[in-house]
C-alpha positions as CSV (number, residue, x, y, z in Angstrom):
1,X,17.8,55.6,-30.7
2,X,15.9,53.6,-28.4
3,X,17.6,50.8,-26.0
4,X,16.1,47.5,-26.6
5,X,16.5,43.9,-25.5
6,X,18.4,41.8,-28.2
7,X,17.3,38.7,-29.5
8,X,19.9,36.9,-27.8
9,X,19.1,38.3,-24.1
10,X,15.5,37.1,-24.8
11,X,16.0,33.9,-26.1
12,X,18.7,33.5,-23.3
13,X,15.6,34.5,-20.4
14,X,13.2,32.5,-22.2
15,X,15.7,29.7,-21.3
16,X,15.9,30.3,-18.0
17,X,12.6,30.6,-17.5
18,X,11.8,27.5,-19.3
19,X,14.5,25.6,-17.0
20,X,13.3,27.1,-13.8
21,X,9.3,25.8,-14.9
22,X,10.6,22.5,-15.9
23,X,12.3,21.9,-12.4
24,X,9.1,23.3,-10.8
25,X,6.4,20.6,-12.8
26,X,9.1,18.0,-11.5
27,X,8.3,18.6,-8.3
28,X,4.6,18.0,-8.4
29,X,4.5,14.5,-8.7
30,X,6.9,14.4,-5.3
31,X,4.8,16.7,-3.3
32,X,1.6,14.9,-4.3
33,X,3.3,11.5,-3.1
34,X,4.4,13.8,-0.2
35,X,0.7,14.9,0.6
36,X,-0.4,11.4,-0.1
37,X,1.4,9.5,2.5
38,X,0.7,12.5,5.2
39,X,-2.8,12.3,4.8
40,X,-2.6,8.2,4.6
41,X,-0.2,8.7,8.0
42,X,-3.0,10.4,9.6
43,X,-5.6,8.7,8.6
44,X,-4.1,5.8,9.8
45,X,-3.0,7.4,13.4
46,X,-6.6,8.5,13.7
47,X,-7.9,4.7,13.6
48,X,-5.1,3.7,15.9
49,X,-6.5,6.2,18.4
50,X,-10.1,4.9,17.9
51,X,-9.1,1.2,18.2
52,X,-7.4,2.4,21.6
53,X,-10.5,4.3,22.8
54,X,-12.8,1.0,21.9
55,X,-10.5,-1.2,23.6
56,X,-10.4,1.5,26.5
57,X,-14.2,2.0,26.8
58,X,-15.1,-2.0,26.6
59,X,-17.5,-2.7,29.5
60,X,-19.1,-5.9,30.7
61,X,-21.9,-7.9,32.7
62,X,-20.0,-10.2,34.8
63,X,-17.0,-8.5,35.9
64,X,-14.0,-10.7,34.5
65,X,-15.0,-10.8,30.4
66,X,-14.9,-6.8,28.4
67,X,-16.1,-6.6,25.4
68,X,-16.7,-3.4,23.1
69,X,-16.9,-3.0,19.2
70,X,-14.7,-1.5,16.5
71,X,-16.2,-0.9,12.7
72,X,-18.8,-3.9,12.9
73,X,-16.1,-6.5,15.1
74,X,-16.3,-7.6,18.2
75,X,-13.6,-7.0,21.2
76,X,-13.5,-9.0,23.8
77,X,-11.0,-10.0,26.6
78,X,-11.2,-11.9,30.2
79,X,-9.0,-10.4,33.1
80,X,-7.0,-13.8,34.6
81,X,-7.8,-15.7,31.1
82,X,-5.6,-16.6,28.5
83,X,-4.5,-13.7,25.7
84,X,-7.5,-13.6,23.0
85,X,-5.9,-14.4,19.4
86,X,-5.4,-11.0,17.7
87,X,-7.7,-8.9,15.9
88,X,-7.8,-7.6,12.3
89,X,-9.4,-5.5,10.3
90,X,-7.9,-5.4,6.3
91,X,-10.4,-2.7,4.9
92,X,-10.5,0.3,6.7
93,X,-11.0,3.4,5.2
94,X,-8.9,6.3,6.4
95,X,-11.9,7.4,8.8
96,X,-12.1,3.7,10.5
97,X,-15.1,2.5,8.3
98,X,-15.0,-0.7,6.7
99,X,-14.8,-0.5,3.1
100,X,-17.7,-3.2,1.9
101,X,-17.4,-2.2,-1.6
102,X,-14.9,-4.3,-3.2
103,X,-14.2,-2.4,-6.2
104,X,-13.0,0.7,-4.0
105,X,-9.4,0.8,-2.7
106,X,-8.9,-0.4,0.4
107,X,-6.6,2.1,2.5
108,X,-5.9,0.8,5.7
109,X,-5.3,-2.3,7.7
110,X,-5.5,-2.8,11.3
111,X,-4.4,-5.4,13.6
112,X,-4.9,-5.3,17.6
113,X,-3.3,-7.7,20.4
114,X,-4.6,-7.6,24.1
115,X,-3.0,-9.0,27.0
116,X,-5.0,-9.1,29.7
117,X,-4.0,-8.8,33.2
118,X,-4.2,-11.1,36.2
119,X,-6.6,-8.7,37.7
120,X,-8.6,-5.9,37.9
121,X,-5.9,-3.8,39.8
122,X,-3.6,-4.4,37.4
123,X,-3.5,-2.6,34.1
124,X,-3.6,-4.5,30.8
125,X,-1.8,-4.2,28.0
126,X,-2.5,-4.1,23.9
127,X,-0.8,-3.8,21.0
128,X,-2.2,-1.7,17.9
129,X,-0.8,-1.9,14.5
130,X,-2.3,0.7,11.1
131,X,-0.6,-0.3,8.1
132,X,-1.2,1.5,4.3
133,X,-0.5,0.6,1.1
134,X,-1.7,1.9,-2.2
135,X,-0.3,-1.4,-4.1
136,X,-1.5,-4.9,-2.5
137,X,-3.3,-5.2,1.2
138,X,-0.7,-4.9,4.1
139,X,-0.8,-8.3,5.7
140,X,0.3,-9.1,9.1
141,X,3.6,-11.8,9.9
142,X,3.0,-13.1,13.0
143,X,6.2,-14.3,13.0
144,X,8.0,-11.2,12.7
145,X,5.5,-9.2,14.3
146,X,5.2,-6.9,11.3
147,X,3.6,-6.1,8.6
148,X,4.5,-7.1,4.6
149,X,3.2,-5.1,1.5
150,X,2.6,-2.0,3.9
151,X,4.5,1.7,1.9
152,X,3.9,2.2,5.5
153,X,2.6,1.5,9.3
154,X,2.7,2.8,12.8
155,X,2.5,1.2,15.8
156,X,1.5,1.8,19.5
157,X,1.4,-0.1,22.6
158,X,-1.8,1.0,25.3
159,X,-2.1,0.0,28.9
160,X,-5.8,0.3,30.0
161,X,-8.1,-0.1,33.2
162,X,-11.1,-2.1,32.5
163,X,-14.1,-0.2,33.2
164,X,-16.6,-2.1,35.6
């Protein structure tokens, strides 16, 4: 007589395997969430690092007033004058490109603040904010100094020579 599985033991591994795929499929939506936010995280550190290179590579023609340019806006800033109001951009893509199509989700949003120094010895000071939300357009709260809407956001302060 030949040895056999019974019905029972294969119904019974059927199970198991059944419960062991089930746990597996609900996974998936987590990790894509996971691998969502990761590559929204770096998008959104990459455009913090450009805004910080702009600001860092602004130049100028009369010695006191920088200026430079990040995805079609102007930065400017005057060593000794008063703080410029801060700058935003609400639809960025997760490469830094300003989304102009309407219909396309916008990603990112992007807010800077300069403080210039009293001098050109002196280094100045900025504040860049990324925010990303997949639901409603981060917005800043000035009063707070932070962002509402936003799944998330990250923040960095920069100190910066102006180039002459």
């Amino acid at each position: 007589m030949k040895k056999a599985f019974t019905l029972v033991e294969v119904v019974l591994a059927l199970g198991i395997i059944s419960f062991a795929l089930l746990a597996v499929v609900g996974l998936l939506p987590v990790g894509l969430k996971s691998v969502k936010n990761a590559n929204e995280n770096a998008g959104a550190a990459n455009v913090l690092q450009a805004i910080a290179a702009s600001v860092r590579s602004a130049t100028t023609t009369n010695s006191t007033t920088f200026s430079s340019r990040f995805a079609g806006q102007d930065i400017s800033y005057s060593i000794g004058g008063p703080i410029p109001p801060g700058l935003e951009w609400p639809d960025l893509t997760l490469e830094g490109i300003r989304e102009v199509n309407t219909s396309s989700p916008r990603r990112l949003s992007a807010r800077l603040d300069i403080y210039p120094s009293a001098s050109l010895i002196i280094p100045s000071r900025g504040v860049v904010s990324v925010a990303w939300s997949a639901q409603a357009v981060p917005v800043w709260d000035a009063n707070t100094q932070r962002w509402t809407k936003a799944e998330g956001s990250i923040t960095s302060g920069i100190q910066f020579l102006p180039k002459q």
